[in-house]
N, C-alpha and C positions, 0 to 999 in steps of 0.2 A: 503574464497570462495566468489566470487563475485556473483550476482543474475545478470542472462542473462536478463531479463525483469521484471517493476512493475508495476502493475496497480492499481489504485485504483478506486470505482466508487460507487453509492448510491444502496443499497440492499434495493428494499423496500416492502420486505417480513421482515426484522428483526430490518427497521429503523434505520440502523447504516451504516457506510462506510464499504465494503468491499476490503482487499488488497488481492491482488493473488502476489508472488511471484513465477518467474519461472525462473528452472535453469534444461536444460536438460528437459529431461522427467516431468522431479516433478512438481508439483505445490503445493504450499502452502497457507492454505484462510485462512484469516484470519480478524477479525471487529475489529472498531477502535469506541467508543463512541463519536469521533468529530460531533458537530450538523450540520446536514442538510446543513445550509448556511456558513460553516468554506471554508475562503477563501483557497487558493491556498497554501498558506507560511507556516499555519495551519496545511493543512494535509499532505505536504512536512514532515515536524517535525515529524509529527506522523508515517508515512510510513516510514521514517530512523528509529526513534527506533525500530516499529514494525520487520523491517528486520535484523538490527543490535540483537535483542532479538534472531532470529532466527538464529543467526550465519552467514548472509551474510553481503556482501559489498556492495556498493548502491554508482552510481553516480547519486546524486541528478536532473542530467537535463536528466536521460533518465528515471523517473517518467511519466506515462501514466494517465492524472488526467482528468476523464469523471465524468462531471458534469451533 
């Protein structure tokens, strides 16, 4: 199943990156331990596993990365 939309961006109530996956209605949150300054290509990697874990598919260029 492919994820309609991913975003990822700085939670900083819990100090770690948060990803939201969205597919439909759903959303899925989800933190990733990458630091604070993890470039671009960094939390690309991390956001694939993170959604691949989840059972989705993921085109790497429609990644939404709010720094």
């Amino acid at each position: 199943m492919r994820a309609d939309r991913v975003e990822v961006s700085w939670d900083t109530d819990k100090s770690k990156w948060l990803i939201r996956i969205q597919n439909g209605e759903e959303v899925i949150r989800r933190h990733c331990d990458s630091p604070k300054n993890a470039d671009d290509q960094t939390l690309r990697v991390a956001v694939q596993k993170t959604v691949e874990d989840e059972g989705f598919e993921l085109d790497l260029a429609n990644i939404d990365i709010r720094h």
